[in-house]
PDB file of N, H, CA, C and O in Angstrom:
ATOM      1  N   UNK A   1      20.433 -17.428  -4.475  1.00  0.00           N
ATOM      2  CA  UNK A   1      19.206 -17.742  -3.789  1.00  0.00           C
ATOM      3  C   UNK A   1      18.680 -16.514  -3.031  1.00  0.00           C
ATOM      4  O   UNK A   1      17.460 -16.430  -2.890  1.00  0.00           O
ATOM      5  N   UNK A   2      19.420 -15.614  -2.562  1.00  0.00           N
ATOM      6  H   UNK A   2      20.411 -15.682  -2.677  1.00  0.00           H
ATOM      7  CA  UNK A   2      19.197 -14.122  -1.677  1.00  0.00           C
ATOM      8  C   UNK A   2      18.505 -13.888  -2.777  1.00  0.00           C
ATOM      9  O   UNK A   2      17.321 -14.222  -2.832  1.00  0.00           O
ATOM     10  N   UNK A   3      19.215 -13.200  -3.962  1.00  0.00           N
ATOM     11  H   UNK A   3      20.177 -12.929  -3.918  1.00  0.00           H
ATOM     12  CA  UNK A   3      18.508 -12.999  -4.750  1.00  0.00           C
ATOM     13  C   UNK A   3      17.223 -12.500  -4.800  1.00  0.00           C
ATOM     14  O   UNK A   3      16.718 -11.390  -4.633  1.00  0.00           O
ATOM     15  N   UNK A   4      16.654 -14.069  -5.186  1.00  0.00           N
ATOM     16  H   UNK A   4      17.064 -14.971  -5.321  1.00  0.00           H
ATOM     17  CA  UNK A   4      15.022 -14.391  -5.590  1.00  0.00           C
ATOM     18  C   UNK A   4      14.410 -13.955  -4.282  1.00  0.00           C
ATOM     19  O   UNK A   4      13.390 -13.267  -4.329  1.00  0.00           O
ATOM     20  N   UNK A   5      15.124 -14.408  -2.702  1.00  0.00           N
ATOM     21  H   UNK A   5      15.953 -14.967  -2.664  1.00  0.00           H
ATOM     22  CA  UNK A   5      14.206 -13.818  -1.680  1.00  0.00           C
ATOM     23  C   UNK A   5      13.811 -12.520  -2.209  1.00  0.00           C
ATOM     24  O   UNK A   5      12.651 -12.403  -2.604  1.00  0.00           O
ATOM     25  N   UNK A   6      14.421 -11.761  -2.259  1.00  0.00           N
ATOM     26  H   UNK A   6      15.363 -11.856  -1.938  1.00  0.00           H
ATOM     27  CA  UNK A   6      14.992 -10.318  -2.356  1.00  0.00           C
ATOM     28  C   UNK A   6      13.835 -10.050  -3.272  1.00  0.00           C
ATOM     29  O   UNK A   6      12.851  -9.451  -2.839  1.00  0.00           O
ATOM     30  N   UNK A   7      13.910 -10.515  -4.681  1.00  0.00           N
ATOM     31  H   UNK A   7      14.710 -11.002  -5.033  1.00  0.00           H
ATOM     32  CA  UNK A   7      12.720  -9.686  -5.716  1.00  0.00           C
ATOM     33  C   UNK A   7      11.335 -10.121  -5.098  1.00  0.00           C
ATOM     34  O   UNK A   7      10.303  -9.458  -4.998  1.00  0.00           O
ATOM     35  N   UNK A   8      11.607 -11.463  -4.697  1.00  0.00           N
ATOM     36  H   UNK A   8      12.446 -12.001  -4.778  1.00  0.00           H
ATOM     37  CA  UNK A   8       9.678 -11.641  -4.543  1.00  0.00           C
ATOM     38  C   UNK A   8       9.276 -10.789  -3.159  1.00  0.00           C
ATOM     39  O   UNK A   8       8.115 -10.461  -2.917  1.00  0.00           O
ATOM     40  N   UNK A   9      10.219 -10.533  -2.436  1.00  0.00           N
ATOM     41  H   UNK A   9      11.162 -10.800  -2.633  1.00  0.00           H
ATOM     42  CA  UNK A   9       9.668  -9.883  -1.094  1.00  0.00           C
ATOM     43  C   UNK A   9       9.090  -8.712  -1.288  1.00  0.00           C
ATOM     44  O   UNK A   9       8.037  -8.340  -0.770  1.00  0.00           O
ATOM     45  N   UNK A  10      10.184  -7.745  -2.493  1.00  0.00           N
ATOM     46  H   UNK A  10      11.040  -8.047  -2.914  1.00  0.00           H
ATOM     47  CA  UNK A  10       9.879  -6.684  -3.493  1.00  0.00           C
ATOM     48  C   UNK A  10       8.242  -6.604  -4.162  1.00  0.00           C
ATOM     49  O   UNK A  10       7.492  -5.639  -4.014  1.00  0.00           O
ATOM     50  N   UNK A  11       7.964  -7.664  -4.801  1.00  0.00           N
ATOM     51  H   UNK A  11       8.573  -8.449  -4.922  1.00  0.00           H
ATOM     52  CA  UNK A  11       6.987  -7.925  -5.462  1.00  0.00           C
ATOM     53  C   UNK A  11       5.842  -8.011  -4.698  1.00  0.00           C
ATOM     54  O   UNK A  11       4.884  -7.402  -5.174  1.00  0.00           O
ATOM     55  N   UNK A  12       5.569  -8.851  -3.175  1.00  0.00           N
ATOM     56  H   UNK A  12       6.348  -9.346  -2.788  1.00  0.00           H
ATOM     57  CA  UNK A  12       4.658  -8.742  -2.345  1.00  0.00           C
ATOM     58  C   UNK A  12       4.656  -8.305  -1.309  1.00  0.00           C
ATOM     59  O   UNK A  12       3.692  -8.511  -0.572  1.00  0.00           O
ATOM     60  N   UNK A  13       5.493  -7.719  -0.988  1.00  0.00           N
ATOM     61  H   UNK A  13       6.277  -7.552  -1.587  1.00  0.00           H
ATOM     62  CA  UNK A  13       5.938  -6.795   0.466  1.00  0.00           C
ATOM     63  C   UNK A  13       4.804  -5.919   0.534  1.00  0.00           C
ATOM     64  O   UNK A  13       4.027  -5.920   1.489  1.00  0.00           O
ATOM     65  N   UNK A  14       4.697  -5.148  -0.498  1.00  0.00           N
ATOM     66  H   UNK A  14       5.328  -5.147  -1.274  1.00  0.00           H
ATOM     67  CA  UNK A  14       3.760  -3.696  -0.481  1.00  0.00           C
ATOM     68  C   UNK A  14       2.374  -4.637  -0.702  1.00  0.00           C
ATOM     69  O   UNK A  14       1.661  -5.064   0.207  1.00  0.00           O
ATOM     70  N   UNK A  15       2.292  -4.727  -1.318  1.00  0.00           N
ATOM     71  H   UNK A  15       2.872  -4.381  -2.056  1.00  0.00           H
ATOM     72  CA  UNK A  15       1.218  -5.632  -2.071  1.00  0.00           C
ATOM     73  C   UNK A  15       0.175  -6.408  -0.371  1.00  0.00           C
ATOM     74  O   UNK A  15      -1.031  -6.625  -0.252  1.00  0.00           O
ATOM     75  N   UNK A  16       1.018  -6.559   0.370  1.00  0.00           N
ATOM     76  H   UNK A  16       1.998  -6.383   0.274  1.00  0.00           H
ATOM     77  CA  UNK A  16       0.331  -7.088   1.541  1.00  0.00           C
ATOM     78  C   UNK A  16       0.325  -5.862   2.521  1.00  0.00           C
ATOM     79  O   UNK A  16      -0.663  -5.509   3.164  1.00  0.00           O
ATOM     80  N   UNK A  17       1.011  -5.526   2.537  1.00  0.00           N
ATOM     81  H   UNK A  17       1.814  -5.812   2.014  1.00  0.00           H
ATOM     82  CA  UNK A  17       0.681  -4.347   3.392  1.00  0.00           C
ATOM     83  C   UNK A  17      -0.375  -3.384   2.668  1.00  0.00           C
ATOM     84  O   UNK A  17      -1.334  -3.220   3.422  1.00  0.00           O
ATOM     85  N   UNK A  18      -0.471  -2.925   1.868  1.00  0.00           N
ATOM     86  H   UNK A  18       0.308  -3.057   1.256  1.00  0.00           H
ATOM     87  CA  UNK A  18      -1.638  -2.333   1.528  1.00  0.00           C
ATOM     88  C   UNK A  18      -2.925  -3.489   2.027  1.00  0.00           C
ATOM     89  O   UNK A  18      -3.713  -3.297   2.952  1.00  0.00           O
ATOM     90  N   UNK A  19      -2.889  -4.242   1.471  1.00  0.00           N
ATOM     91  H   UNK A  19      -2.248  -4.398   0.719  1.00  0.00           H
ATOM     92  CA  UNK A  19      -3.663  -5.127   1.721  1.00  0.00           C
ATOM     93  C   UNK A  19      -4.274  -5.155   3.101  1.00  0.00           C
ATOM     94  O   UNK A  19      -5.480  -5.084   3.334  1.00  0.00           O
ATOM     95  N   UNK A  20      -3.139  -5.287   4.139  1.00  0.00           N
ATOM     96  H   UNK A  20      -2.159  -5.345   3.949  1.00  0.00           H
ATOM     97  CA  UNK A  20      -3.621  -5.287   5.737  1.00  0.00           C
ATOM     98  C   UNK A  20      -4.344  -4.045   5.899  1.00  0.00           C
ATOM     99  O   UNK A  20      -5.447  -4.095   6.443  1.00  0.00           O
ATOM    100  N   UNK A  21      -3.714  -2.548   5.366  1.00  0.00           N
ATOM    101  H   UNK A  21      -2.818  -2.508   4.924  1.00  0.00           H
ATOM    102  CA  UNK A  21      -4.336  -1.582   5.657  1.00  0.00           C
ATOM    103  C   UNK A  21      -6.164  -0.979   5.193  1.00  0.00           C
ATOM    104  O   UNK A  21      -6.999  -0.321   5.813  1.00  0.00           O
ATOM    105  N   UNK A  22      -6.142  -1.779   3.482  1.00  0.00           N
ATOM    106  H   UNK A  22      -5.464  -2.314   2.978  1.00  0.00           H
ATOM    107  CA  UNK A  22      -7.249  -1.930   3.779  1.00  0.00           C
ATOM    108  C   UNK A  22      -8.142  -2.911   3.842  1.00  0.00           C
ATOM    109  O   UNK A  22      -9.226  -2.989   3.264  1.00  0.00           O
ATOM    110  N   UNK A  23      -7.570  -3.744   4.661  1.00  0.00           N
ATOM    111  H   UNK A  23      -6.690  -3.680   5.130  1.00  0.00           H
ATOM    112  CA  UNK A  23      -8.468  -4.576   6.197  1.00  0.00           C
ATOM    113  C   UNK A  23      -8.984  -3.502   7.103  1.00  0.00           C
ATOM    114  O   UNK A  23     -10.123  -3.048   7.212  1.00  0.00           O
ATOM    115  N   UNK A  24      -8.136  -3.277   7.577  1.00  0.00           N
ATOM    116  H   UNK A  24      -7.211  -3.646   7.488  1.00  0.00           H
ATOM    117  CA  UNK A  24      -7.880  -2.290   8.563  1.00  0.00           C
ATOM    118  C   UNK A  24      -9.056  -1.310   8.547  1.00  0.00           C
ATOM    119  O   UNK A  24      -9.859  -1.226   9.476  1.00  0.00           O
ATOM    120  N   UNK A  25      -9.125  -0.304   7.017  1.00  0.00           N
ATOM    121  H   UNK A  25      -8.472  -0.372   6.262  1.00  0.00           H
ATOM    122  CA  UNK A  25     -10.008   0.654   7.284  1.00  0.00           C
ATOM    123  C   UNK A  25     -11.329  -0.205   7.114  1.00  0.00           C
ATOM    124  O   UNK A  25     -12.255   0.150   7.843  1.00  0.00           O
ATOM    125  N   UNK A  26     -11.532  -1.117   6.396  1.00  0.00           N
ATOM    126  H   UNK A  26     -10.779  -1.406   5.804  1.00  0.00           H
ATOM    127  CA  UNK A  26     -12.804  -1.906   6.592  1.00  0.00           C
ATOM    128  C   UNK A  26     -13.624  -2.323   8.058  1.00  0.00           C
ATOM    129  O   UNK A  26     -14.795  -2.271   8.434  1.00  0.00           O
ATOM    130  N   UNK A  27     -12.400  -2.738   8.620  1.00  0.00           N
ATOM    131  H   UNK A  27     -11.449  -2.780   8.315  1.00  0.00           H
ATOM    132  CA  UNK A  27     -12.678  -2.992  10.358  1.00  0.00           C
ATOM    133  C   UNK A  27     -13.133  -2.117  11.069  1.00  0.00           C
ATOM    134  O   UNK A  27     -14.000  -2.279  11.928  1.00  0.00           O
ATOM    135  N   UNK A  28     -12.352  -0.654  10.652  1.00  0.00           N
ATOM    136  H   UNK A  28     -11.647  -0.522   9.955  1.00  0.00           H
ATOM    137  CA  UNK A  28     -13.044   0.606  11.397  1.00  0.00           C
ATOM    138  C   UNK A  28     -13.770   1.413  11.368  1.00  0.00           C
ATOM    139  O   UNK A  28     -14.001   2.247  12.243  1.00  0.00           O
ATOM    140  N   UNK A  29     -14.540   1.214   9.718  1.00  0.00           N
ATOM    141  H   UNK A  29     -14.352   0.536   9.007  1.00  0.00           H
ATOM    142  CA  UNK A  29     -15.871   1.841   9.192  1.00  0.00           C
ATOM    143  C   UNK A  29     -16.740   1.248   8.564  1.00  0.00           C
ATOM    144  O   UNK A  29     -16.990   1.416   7.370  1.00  0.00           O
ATOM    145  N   UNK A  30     -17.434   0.287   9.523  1.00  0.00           N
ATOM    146  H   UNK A  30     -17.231   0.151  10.492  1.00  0.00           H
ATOM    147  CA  UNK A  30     -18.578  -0.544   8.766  1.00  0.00           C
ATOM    148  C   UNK A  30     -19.500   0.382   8.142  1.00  0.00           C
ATOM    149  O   UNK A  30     -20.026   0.107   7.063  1.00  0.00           O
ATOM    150  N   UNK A  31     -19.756   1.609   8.843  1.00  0.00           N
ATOM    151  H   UNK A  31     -19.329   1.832   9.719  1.00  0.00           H
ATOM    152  CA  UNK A  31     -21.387   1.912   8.646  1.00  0.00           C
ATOM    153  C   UNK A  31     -21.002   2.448   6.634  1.00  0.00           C
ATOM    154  O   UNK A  31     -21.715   2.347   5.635  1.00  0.00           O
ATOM    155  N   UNK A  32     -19.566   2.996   6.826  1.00  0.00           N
ATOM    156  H   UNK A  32     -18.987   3.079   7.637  1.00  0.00           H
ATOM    157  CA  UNK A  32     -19.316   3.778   5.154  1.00  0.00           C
ATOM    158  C   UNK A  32     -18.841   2.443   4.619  1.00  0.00           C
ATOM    159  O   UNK A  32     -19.066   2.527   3.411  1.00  0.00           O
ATOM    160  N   UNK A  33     -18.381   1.425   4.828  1.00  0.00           N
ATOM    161  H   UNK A  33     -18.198   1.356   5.809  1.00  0.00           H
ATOM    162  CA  UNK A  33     -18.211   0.246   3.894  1.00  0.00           C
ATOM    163  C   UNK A  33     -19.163  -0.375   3.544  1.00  0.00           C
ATOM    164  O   UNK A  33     -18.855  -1.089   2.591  1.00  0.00           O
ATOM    165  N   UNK A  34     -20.695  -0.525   3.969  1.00  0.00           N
ATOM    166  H   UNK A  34     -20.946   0.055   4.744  1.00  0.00           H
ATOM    167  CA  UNK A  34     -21.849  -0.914   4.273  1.00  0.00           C
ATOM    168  C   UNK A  34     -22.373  -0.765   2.791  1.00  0.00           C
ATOM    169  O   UNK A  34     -22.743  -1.550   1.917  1.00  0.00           O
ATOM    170  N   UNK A  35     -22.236   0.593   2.909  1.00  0.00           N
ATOM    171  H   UNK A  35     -21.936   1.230   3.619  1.00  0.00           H
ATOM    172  CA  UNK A  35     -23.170   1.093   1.601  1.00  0.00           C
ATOM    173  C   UNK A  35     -22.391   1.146   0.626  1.00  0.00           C
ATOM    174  O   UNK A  35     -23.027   1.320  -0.413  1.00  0.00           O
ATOM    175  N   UNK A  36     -21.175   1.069   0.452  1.00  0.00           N
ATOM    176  H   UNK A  36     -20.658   0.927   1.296  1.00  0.00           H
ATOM    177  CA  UNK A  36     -20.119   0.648  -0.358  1.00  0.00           C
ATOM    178  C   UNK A  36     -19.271  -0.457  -0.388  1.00  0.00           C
ATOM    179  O   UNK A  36     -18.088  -0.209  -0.155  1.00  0.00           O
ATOM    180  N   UNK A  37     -19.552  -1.527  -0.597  1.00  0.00           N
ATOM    181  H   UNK A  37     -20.513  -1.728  -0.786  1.00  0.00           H
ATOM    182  CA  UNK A  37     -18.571  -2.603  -0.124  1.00  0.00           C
ATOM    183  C   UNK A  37     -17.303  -2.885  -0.745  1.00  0.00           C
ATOM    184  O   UNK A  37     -16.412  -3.525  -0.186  1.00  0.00           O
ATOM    185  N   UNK A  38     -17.236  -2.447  -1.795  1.00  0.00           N
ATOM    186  H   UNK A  38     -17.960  -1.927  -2.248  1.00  0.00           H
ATOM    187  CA  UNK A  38     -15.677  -3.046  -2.269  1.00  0.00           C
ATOM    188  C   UNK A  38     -14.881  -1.361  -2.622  1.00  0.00           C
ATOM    189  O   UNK A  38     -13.972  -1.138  -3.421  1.00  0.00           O
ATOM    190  N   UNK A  39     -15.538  -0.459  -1.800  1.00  0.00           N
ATOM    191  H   UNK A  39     -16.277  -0.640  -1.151  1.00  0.00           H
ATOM    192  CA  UNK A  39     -15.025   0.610  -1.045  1.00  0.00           C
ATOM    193  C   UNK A  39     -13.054   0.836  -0.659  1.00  0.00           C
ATOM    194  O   UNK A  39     -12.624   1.974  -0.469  1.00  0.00           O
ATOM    195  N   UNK A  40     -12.314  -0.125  -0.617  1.00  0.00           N
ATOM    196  H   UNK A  40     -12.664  -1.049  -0.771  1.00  0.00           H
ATOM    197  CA  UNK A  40     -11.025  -0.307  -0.077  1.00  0.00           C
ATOM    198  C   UNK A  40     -10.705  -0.862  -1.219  1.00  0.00           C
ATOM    199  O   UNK A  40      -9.479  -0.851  -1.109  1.00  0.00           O
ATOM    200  N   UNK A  41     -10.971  -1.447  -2.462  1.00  0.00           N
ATOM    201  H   UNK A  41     -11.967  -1.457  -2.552  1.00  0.00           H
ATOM    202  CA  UNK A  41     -10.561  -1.179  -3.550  1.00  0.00           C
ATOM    203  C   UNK A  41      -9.347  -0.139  -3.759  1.00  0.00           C
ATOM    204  O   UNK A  41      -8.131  -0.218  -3.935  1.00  0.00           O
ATOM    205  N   UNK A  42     -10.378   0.942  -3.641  1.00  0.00           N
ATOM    206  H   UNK A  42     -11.366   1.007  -3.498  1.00  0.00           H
ATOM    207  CA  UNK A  42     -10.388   2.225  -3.886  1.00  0.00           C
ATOM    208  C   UNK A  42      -9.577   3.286  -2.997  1.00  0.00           C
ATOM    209  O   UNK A  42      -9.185   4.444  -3.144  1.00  0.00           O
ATOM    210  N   UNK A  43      -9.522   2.263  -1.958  1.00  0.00           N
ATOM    211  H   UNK A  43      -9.840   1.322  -1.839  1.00  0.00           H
ATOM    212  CA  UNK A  43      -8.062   3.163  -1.020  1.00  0.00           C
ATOM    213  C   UNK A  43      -6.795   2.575  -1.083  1.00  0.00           C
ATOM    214  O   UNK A  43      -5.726   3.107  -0.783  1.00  0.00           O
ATOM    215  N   UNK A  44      -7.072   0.949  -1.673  1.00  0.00           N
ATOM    216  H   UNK A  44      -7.941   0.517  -1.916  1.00  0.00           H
ATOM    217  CA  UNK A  44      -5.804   0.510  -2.003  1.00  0.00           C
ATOM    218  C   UNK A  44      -5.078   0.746  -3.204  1.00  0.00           C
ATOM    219  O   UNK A  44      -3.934   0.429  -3.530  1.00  0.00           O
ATOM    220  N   UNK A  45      -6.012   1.393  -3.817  1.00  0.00           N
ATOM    221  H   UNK A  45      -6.941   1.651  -3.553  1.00  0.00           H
ATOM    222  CA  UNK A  45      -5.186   1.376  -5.390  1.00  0.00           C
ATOM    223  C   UNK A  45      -4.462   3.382  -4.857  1.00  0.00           C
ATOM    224  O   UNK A  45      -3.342   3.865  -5.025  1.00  0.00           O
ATOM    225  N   UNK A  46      -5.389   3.830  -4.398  1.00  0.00           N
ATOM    226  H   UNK A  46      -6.299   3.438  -4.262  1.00  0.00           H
ATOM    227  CA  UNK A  46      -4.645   5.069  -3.888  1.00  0.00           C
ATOM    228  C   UNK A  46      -3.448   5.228  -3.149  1.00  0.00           C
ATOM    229  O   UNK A  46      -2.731   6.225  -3.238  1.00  0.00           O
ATOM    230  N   UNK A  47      -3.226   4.241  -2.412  1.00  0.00           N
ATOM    231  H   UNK A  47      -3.808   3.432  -2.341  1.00  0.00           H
ATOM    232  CA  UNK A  47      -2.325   4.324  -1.496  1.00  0.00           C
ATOM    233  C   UNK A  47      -0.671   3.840  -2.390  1.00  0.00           C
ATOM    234  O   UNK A  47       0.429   4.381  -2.507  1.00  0.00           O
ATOM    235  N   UNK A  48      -1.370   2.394  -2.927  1.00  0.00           N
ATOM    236  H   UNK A  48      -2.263   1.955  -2.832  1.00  0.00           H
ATOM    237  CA  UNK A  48      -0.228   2.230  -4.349  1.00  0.00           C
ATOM    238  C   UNK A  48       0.403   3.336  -5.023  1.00  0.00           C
ATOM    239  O   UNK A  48       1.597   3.636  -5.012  1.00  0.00           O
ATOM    240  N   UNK A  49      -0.389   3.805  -5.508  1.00  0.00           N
ATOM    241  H   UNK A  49      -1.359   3.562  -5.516  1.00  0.00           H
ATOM    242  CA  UNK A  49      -0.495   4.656  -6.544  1.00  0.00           C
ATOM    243  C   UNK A  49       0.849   5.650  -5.871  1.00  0.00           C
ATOM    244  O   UNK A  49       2.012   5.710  -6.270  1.00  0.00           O
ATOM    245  N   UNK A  50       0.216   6.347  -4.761  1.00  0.00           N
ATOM    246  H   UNK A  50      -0.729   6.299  -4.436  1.00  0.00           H
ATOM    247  CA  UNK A  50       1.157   6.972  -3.879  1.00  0.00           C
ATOM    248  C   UNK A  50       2.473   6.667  -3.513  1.00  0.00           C
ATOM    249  O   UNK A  50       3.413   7.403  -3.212  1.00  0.00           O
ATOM    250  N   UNK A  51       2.385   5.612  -3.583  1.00  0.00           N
ATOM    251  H   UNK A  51       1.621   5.015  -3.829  1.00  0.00           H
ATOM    252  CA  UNK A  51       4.312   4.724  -3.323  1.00  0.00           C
ATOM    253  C   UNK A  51       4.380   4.505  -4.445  1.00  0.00           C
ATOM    254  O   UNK A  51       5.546   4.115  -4.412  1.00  0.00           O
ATOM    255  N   UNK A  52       4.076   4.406  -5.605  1.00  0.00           N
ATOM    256  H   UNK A  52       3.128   4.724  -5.632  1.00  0.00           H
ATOM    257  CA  UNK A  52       4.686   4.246  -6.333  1.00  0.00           C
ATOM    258  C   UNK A  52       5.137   5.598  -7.008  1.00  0.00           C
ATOM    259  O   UNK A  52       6.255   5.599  -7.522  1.00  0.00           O
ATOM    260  N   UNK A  53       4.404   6.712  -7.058  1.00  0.00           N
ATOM    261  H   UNK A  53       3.495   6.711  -6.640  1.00  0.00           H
ATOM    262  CA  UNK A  53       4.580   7.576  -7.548  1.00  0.00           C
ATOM    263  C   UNK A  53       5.785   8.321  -6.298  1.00  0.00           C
ATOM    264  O   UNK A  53       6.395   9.371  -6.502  1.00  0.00           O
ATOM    265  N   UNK A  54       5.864   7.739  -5.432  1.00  0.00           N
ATOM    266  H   UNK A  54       5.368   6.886  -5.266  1.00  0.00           H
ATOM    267  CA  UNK A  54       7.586   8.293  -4.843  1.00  0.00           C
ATOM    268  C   UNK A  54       8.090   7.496  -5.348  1.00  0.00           C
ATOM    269  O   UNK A  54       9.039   8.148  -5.784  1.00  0.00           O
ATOM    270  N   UNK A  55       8.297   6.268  -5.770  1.00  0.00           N
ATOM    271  H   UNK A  55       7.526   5.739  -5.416  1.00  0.00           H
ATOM    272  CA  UNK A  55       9.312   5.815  -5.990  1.00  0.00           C
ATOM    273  C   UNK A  55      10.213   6.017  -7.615  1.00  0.00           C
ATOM    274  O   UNK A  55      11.322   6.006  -8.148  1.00  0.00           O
ATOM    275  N   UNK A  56       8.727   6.197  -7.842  1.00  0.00           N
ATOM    276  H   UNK A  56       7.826   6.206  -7.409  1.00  0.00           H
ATOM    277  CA  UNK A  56       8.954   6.713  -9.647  1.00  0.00           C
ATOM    278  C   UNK A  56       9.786   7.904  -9.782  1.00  0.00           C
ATOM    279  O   UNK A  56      10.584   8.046 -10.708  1.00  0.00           O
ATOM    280  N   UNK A  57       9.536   9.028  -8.562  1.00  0.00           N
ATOM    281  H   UNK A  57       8.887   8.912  -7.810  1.00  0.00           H
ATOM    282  CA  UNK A  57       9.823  10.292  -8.848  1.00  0.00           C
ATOM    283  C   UNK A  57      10.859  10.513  -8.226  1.00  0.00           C
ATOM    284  O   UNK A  57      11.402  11.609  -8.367  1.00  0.00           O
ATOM    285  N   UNK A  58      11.544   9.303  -7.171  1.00  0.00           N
ATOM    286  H   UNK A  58      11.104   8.412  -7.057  1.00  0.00           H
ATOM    287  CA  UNK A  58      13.226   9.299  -6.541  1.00  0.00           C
ATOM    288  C   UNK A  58      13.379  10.216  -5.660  1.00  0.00           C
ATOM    289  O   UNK A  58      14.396  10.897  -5.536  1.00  0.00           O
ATOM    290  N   UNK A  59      12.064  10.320  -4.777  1.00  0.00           N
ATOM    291  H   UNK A  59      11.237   9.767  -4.878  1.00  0.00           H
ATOM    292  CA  UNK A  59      12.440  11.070  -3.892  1.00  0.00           C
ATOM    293  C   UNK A  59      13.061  10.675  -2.421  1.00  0.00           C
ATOM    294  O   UNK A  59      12.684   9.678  -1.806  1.00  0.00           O
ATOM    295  N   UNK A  60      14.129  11.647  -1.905  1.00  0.00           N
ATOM    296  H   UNK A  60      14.435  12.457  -2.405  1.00  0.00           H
ATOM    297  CA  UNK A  60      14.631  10.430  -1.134  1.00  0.00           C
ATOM    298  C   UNK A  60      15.155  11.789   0.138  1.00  0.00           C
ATOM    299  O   UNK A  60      15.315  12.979  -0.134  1.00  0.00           O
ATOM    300  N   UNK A  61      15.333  11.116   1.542  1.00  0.00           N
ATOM    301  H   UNK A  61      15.203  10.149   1.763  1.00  0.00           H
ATOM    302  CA  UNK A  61      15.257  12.036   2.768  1.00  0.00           C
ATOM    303  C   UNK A  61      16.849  13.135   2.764  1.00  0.00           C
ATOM    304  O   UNK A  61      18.016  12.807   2.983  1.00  0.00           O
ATOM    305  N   UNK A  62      16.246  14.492   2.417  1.00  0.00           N
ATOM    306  H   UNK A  62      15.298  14.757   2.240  1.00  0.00           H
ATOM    307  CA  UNK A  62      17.541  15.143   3.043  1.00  0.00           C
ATOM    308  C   UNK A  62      17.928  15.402   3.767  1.00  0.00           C
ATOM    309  O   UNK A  62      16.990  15.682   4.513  1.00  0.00           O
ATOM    310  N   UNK A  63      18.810  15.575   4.269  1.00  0.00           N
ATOM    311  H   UNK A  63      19.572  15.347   3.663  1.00  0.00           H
ATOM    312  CA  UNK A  63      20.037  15.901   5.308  1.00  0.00           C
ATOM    313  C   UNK A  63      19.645  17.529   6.114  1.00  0.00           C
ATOM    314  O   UNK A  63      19.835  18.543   5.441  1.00  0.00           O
ATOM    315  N   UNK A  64      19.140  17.654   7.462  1.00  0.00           N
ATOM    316  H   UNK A  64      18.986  16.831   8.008  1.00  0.00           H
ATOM    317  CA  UNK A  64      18.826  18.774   7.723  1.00  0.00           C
ATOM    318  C   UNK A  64      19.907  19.881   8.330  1.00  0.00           C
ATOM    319  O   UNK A  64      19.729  20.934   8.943  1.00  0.00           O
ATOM    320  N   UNK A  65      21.391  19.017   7.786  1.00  0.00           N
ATOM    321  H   UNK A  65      21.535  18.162   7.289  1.00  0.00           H
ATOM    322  CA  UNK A  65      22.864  19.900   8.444  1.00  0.00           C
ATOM    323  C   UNK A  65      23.124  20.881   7.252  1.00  0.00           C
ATOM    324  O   UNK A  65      24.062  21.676   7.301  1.00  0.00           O
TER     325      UNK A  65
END
């Protein structure tokens, strides 16, 4: 049963957090969302894109000793 928590949290974890974030930039730039409205589209698929492409590429924190 952990499990299944485990993959679906996987599956929508990011998926909502991008999501909140672009809420977020929507909330804080009406006047440039205005004239663009589905504007955060376009920062959410970037921001994806970006985690996924670390995760694809295994990059992971080194050790500064």
């Amino acid at each position: 049963m952990a499990l299944w928590y485990w993959i679906l949290e996987n599956l929508t974890g990011p998926a909502f957090g991008i999501l909140g974030l672009a809420g977020f930039l929507y909330l804080i730039g009406p006047p440039m969302f205005s004239k663009i409205p589905y504007l955060w589209i376009a920062f959410a698929v970037i921001i994806w894109a970006f985690g996924f492409t670390l995760s694809y590429l295994g990059i992971s924190r080194r050790s500064s000793t």
